[in-house]
VEXKEGU-633375 format. One record per atom (N, C-alpha, C, O): residue in three letters; z, y, x; residue number from 1; atom name. Coordinates in nm, 3 decimals. Example, Ala and Ser with C-alpha at 12.3 -4.5 7.8 and 13.67 -1.06 7.14 Angstrom:
2
aa_zz_yy_xx_i_at
ALA_0.780_-0.569_1.319_1_N
ALA_0.780_-0.450_1.230_1_CA
ALA_0.780_-0.330_1.320_1_C
ALA_0.846_-0.332_1.424_1_O
SER_0.708_-0.225_1.285_2_N
SER_0.714_-0.106_1.367_2_CA
SER_0.787_0.003_1.290_2_C
SER_0.804_0.114_1.341_2_O
//
This chain:
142
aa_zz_yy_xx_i_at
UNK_3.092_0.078_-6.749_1_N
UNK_2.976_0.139_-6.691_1_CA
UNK_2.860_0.128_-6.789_1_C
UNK_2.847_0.014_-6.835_1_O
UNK_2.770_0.222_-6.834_2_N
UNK_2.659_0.248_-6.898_2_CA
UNK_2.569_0.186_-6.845_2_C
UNK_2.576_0.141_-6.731_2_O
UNK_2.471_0.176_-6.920_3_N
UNK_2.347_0.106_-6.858_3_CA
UNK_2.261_0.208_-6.760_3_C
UNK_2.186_0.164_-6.673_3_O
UNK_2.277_0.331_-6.778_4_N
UNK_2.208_0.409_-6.726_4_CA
UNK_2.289_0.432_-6.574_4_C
UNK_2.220_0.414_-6.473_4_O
UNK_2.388_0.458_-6.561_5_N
UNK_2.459_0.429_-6.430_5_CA
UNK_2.438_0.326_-6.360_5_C
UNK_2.409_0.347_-6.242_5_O
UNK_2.447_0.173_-6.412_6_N
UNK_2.368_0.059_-6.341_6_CA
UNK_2.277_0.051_-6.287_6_C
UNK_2.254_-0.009_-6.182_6_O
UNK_2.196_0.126_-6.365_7_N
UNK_2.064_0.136_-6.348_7_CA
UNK_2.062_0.217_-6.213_7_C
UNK_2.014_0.158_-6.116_7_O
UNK_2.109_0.345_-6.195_8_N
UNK_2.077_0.445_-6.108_8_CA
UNK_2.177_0.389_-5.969_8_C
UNK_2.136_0.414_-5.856_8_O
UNK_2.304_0.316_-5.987_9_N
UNK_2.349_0.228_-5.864_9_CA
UNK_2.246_0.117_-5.833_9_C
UNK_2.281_0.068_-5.726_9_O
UNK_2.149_0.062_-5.872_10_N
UNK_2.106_-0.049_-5.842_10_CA
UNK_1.948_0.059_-5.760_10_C
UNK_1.892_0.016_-5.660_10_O
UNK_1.899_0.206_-5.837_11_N
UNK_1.850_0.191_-5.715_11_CA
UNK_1.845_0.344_-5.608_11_C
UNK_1.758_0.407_-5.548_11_O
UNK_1.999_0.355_-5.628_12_N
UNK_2.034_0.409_-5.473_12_CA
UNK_2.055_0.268_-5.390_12_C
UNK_2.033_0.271_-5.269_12_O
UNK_2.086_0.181_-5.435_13_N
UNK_2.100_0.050_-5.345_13_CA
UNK_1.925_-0.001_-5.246_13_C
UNK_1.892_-0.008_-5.128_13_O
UNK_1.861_-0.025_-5.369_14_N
UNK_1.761_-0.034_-5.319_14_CA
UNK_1.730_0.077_-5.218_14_C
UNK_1.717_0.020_-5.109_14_O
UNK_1.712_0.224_-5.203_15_N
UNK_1.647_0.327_-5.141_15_CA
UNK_1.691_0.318_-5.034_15_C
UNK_1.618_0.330_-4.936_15_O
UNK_1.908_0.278_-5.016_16_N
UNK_1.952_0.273_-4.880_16_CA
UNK_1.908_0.122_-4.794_16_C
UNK_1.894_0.108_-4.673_16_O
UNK_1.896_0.039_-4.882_17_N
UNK_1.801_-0.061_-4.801_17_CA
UNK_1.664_-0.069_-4.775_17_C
UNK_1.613_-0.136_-4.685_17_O
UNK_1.610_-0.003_-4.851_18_N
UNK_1.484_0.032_-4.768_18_CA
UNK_1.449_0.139_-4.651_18_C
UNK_1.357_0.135_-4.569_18_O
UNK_1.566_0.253_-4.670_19_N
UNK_1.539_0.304_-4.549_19_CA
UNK_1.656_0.232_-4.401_19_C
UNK_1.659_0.308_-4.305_19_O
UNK_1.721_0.132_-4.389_20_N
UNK_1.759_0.065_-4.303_20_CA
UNK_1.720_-0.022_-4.245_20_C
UNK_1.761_-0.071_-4.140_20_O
UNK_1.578_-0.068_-4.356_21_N
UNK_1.471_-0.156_-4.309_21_CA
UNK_1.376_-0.059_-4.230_21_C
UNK_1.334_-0.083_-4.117_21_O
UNK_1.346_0.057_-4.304_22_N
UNK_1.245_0.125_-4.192_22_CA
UNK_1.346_0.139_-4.082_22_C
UNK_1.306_0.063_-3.994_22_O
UNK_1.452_0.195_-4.045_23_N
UNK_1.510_0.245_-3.962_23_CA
UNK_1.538_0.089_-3.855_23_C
UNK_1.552_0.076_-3.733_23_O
UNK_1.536_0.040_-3.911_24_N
UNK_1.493_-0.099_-3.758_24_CA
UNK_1.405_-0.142_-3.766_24_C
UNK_1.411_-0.261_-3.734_24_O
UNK_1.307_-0.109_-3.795_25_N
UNK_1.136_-0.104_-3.784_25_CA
UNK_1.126_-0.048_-3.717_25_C
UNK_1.051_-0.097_-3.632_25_O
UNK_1.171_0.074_-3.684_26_N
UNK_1.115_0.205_-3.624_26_CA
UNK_1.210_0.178_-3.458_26_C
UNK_1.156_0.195_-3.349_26_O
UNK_1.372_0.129_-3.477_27_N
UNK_1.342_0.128_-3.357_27_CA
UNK_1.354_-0.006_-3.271_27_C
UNK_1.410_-0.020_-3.162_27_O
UNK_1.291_-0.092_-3.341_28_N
UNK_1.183_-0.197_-3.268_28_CA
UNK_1.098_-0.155_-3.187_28_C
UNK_1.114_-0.159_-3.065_28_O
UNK_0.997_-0.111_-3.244_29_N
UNK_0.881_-0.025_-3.208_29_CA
UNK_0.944_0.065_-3.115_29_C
UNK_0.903_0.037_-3.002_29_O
UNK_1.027_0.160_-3.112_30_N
UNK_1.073_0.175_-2.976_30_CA
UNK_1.158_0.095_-2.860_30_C
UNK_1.205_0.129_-2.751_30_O
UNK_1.156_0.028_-2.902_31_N
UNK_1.247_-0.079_-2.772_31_CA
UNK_1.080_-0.086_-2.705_31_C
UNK_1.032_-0.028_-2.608_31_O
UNK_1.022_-0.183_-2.804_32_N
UNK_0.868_-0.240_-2.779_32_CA
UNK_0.795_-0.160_-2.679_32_C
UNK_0.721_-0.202_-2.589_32_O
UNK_0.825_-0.044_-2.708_33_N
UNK_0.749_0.058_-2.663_33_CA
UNK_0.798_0.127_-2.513_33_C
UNK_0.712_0.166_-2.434_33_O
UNK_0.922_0.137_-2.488_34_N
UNK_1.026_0.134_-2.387_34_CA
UNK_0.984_0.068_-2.271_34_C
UNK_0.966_0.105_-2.155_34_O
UNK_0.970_-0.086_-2.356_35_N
UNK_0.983_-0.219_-2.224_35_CA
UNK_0.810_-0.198_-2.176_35_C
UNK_0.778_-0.216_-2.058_35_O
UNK_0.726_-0.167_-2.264_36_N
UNK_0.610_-0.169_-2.221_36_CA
UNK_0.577_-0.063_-2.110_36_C
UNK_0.490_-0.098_-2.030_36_O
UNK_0.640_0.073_-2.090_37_N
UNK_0.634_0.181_-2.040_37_CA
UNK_0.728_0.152_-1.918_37_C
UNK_0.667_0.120_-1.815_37_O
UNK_0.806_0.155_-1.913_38_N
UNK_0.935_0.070_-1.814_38_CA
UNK_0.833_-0.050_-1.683_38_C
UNK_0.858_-0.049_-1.562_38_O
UNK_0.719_-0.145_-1.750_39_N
UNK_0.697_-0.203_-1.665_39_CA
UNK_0.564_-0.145_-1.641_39_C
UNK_0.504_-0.163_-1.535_39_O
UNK_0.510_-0.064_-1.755_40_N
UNK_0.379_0.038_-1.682_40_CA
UNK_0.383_0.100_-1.515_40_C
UNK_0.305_0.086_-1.420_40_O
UNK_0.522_0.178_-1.534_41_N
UNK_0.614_0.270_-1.432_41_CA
UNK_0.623_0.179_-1.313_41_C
UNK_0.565_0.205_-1.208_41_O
UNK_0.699_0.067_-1.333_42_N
UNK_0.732_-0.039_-1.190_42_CA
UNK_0.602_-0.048_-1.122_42_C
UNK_0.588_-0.017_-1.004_42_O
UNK_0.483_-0.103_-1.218_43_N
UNK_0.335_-0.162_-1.149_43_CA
UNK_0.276_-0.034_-1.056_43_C
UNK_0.212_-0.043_-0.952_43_O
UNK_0.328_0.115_-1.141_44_N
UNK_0.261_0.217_-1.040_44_CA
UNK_0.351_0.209_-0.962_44_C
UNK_0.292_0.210_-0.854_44_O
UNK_0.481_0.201_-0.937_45_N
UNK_0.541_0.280_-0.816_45_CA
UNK_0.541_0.143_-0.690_45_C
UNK_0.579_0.149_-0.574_45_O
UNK_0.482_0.020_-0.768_46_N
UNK_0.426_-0.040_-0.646_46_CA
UNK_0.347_-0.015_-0.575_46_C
UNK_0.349_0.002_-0.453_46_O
UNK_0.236_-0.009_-0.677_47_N
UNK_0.137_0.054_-0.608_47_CA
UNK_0.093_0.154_-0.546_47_C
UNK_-0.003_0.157_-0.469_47_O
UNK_0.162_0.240_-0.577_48_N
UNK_0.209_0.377_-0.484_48_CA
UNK_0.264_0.355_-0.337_48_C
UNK_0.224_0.419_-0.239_48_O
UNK_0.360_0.259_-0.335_49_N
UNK_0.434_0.228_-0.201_49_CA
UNK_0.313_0.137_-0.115_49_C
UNK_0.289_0.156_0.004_49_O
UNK_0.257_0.057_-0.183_50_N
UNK_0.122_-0.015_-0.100_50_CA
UNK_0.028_0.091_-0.060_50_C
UNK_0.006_0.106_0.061_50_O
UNK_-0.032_0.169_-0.148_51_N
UNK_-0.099_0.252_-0.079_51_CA
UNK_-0.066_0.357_0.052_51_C
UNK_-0.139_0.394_0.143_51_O
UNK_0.054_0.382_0.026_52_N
UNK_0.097_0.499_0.134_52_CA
UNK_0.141_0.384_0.250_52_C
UNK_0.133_0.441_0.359_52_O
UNK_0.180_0.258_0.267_53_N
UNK_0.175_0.178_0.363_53_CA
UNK_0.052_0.157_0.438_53_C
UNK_0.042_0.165_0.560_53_O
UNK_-0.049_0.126_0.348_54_N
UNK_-0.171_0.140_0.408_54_CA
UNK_-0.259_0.264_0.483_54_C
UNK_-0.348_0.263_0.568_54_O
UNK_-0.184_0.376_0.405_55_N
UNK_-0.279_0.496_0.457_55_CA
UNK_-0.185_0.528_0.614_55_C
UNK_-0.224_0.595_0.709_55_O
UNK_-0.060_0.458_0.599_56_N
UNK_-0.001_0.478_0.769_56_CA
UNK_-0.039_0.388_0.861_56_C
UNK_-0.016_0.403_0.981_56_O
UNK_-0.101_0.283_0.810_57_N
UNK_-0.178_0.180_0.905_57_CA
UNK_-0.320_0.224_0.949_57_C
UNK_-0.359_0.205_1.064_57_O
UNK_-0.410_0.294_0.836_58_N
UNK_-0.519_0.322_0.881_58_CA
UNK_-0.533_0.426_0.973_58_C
UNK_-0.632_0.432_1.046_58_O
UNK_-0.421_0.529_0.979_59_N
UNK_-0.388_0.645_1.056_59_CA
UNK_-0.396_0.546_1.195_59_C
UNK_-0.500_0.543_1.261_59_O
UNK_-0.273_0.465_1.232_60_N
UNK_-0.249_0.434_1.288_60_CA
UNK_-0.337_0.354_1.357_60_C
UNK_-0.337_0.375_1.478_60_O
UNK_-0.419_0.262_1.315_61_N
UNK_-0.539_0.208_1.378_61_CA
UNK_-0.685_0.335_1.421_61_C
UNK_-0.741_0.359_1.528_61_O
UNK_-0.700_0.382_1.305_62_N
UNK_-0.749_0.515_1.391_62_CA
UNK_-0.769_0.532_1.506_62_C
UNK_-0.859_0.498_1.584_62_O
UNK_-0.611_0.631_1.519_63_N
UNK_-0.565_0.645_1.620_63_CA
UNK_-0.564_0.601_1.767_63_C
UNK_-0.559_0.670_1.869_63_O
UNK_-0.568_0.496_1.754_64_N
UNK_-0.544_0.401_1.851_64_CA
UNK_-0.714_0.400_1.875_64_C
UNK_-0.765_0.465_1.967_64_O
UNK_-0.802_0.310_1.769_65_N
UNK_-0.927_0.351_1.814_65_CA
UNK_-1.011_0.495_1.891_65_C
UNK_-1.108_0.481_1.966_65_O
UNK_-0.972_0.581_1.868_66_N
UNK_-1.002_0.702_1.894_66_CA
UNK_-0.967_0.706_2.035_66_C
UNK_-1.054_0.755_2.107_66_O
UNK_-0.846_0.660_2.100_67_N
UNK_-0.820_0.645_2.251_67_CA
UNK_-0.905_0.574_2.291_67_C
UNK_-0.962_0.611_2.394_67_O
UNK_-0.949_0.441_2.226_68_N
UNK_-1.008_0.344_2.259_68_CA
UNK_-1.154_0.387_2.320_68_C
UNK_-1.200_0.360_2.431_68_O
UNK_-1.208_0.455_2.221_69_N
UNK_-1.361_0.519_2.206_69_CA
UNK_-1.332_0.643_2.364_69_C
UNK_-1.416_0.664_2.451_69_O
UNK_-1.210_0.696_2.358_70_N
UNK_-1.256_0.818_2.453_70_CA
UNK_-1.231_0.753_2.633_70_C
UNK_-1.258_0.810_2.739_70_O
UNK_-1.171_0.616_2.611_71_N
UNK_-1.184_0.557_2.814_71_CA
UNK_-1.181_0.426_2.806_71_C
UNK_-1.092_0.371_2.871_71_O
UNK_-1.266_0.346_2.731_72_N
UNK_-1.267_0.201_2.715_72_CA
UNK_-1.238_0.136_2.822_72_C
UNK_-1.165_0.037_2.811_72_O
UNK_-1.287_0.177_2.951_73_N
UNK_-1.278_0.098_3.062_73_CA
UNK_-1.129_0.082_3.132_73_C
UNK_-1.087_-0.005_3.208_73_O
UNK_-1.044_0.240_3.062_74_N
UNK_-0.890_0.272_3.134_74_CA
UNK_-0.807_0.140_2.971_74_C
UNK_-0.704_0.073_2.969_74_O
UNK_-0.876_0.152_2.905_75_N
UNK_-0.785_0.046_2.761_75_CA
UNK_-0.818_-0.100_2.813_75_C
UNK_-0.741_-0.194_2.790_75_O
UNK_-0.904_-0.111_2.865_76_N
UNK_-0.957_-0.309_2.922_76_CA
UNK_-0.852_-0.324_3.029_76_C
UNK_-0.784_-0.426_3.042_76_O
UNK_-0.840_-0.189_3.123_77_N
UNK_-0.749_-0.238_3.248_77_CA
UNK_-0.603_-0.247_3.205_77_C
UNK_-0.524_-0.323_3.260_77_O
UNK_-0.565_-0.150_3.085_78_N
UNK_-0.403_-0.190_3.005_78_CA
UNK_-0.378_-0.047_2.998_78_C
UNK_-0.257_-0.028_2.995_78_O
UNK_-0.443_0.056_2.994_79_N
UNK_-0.426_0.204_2.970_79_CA
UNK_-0.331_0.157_2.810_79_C
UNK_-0.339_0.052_2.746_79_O
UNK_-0.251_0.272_2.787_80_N
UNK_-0.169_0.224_2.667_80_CA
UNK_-0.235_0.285_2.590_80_C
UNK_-0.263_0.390_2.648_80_O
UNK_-0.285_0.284_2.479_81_N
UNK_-0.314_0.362_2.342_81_CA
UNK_-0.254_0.349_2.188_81_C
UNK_-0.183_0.261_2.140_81_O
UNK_-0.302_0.455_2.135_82_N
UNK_-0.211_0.463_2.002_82_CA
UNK_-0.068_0.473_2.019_82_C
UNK_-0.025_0.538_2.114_82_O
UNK_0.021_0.406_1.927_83_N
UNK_0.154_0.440_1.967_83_CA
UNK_0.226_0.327_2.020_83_C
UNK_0.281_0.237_1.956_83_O
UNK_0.219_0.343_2.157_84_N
UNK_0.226_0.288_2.250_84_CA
UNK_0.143_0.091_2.240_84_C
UNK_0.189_-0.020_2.265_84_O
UNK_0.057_0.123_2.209_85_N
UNK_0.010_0.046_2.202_85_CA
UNK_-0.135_-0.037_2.338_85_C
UNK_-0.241_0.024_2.349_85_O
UNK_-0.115_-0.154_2.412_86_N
UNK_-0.180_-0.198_2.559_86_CA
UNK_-0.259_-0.295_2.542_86_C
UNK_-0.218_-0.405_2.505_86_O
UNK_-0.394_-0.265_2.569_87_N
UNK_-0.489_-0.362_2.595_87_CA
UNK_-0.433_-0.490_2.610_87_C
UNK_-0.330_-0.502_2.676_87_O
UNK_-0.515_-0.637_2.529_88_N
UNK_-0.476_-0.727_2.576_88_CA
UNK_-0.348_-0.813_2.508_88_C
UNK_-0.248_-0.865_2.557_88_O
UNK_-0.393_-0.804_2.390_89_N
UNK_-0.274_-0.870_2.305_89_CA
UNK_-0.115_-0.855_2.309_89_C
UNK_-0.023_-0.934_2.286_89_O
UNK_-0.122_-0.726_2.347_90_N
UNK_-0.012_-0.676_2.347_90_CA
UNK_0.041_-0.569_2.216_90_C
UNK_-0.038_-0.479_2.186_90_O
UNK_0.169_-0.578_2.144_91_N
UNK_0.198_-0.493_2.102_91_CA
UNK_0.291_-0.380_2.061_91_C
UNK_0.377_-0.361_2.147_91_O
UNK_0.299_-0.308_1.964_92_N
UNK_0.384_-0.233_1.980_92_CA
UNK_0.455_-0.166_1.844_92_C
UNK_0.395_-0.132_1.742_92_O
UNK_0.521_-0.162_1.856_93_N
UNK_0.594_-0.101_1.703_93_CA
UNK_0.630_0.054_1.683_93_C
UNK_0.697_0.111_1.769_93_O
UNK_0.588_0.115_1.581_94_N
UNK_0.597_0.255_1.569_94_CA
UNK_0.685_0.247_1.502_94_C
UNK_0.676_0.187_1.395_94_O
UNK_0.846_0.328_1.559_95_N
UNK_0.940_0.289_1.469_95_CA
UNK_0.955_0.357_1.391_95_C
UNK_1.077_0.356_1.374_95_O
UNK_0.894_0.450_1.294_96_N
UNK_0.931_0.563_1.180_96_CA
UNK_0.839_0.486_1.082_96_C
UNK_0.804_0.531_0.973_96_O
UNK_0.801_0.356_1.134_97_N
UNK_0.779_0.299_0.939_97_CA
UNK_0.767_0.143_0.977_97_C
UNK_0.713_0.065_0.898_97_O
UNK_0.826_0.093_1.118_98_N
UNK_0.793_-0.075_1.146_98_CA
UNK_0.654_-0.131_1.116_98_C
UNK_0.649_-0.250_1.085_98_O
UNK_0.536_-0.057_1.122_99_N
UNK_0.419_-0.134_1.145_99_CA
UNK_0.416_-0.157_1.314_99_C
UNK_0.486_-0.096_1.395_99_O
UNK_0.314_-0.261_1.342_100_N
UNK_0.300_-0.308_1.428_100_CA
UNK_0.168_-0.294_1.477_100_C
UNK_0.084_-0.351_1.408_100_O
UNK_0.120_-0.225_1.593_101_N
UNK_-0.061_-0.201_1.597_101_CA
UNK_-0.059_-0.304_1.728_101_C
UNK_0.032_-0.314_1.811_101_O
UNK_-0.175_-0.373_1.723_102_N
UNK_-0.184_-0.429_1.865_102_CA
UNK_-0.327_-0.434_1.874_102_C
UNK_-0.395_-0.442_1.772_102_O
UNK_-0.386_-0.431_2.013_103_N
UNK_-0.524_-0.402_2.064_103_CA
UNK_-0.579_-0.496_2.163_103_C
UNK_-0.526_-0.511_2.273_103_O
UNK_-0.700_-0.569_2.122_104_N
UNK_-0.761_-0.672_2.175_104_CA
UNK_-0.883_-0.620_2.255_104_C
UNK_-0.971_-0.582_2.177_104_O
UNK_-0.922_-0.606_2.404_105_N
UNK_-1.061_-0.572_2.417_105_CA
UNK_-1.103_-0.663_2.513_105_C
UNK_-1.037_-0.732_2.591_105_O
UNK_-1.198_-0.656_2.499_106_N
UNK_-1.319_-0.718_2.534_106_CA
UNK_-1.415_-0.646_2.561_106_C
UNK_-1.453_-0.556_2.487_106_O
UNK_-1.498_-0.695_2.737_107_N
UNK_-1.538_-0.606_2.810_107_CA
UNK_-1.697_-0.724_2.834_107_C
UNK_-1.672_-0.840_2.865_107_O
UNK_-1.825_-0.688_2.818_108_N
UNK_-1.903_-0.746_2.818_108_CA
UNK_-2.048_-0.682_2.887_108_C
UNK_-2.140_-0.642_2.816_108_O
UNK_-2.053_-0.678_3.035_109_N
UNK_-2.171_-0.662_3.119_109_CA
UNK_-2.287_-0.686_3.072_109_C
UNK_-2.328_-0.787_3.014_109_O
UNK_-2.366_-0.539_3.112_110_N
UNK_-2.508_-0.603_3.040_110_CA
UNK_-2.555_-0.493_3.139_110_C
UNK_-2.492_-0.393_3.173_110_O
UNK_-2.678_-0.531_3.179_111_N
UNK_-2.797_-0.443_3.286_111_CA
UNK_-2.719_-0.321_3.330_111_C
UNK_-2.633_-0.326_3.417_111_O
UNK_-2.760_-0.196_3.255_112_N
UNK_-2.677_-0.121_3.356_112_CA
UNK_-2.565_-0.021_3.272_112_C
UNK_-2.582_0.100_3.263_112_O
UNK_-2.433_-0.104_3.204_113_N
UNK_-2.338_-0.106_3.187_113_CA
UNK_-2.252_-0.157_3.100_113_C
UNK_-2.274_-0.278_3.100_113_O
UNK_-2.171_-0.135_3.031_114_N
UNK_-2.059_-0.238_3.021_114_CA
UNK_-2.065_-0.179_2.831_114_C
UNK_-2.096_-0.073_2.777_114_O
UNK_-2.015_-0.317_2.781_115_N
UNK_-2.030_-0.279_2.628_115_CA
UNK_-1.892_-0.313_2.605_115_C
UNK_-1.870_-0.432_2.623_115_O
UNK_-1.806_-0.254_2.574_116_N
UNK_-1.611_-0.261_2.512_116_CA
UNK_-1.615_-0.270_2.379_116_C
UNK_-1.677_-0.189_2.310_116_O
UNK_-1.540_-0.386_2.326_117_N
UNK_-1.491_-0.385_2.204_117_CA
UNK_-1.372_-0.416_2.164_117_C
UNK_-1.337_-0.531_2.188_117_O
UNK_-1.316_-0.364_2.123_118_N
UNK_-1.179_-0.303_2.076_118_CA
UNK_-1.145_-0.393_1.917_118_C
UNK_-1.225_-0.375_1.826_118_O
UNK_-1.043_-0.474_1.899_119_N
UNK_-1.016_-0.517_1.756_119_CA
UNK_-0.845_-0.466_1.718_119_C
UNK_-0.755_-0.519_1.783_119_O
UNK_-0.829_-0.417_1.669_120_N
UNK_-0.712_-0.324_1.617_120_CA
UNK_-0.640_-0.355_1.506_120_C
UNK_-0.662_-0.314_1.391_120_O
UNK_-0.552_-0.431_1.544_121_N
UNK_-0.460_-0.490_1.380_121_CA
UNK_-0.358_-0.416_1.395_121_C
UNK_-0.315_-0.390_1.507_121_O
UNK_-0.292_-0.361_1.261_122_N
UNK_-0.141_-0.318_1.235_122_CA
UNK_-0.109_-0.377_1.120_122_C
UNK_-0.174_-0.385_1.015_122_O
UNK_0.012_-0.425_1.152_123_N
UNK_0.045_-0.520_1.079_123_CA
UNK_0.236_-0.521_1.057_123_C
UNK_0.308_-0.481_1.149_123_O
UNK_0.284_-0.564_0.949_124_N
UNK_0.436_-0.543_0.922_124_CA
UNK_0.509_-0.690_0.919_124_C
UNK_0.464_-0.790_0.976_124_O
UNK_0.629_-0.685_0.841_125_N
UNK_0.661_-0.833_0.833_125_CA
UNK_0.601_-0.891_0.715_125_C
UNK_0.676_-0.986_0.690_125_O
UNK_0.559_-0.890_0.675_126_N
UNK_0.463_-0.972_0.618_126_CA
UNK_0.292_-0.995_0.616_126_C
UNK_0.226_-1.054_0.530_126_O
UNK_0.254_-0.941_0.717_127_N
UNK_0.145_-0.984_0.772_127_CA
UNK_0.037_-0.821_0.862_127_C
UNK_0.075_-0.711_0.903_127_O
UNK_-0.082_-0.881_0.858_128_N
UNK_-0.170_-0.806_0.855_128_CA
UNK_-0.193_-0.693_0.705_128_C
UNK_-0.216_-0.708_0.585_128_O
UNK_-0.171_-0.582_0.798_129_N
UNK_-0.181_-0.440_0.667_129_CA
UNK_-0.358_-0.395_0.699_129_C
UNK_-0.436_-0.373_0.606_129_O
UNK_-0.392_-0.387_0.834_130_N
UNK_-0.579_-0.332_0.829_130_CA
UNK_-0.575_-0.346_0.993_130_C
UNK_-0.492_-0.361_1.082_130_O
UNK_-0.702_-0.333_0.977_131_N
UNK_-0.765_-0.422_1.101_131_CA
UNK_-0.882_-0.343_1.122_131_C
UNK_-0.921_-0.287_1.020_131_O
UNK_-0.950_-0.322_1.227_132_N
UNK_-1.038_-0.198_1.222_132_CA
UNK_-1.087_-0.233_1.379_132_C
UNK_-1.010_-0.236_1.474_132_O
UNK_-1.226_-0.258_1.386_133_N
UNK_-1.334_-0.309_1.497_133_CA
UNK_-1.385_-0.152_1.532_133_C
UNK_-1.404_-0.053_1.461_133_O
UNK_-1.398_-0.178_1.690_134_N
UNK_-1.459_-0.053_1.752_134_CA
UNK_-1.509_-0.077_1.892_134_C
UNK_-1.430_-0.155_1.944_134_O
UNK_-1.589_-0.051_1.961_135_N
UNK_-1.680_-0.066_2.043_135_CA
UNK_-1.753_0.068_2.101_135_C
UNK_-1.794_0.160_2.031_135_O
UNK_-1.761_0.062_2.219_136_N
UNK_-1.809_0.147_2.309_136_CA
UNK_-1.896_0.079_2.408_136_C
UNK_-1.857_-0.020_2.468_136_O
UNK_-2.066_0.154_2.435_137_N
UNK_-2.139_0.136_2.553_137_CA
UNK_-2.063_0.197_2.652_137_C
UNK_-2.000_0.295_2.611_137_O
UNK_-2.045_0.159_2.805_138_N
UNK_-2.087_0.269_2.881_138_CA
UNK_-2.170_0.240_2.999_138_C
UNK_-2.210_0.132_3.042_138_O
UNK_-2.186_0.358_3.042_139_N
UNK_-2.357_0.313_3.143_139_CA
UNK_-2.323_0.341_3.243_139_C
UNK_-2.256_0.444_3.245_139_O
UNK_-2.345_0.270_3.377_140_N
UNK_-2.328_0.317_3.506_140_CA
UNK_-2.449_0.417_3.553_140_C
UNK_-2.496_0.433_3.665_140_O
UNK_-2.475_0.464_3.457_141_N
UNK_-2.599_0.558_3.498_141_CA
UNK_-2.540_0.695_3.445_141_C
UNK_-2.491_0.721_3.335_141_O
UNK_-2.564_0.798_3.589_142_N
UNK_-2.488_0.926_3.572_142_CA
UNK_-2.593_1.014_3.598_142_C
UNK_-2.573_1.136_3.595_142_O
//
């Protein structure tokens, strides 16, 4: 072998090891880049599932308030409201997503009529999801 052939094997040698060094450089940096995106993705699609849990609880307490507000006096005596939900620490489960709403009132006389307040938790197996206070005057004056 010539010197000039040595020469030119020693640096195709070099060129194929330097590009095998970039070439797991490069996909380092994509693994790196993978795992970082991979757990970007998980953190939203949690948070995606929390939010839409919540926006069926707030519906759901709403709801229930909104009965509350339109016959306070028929929700103190055990009128059912929301989904299926009864005055009086009672509750009830909406079964198309297992939250749980239950409705507390409280009925409080004053001169000439009655002040209702309503406390509204829905809640899953693992706790309280939203909670939502509501209150109604009404007057024995017609």
């Amino acid at each position: 072998m010539t010197k000039n052939e040595q020469i030119e094997d020693a640096s195709k040698t070099k060129v194929n090891t330097a590009f095998l060094i970039e070439a797991l450089v490069l996909m380092a940096v994509l693994i790196a880049s993978m795992a970082v995106f991979t757990q970007l993705f998980t953190h939203s699609a949690v948070a995606a599932h929390q939010a839409e849990e919540l926006t069926r609880a707030t519906l759901l307490a709403q709801n229930a308030a909104e009965e509350f507000s339109s016959d306070p006096a028929a929700v103190a005596a055990g009128k059912t409201v929301g989904q299926g939900v009864a005055a009086g620490n009672v509750s009830a489960v909406d079964g198309s997503d297992g939250l749980t709403v239950s409705c507390d009132v409280d009925s409080d006389a004053q001169g000439r009529g009655t002040l209702y307040t309503a406390h509204i938790t829905v809640s899953d197996d693992s706790g309280e999801v939203y909670a939502l206070d509501a209150s109604r005057y009404e007057s024995r004056v017609r």
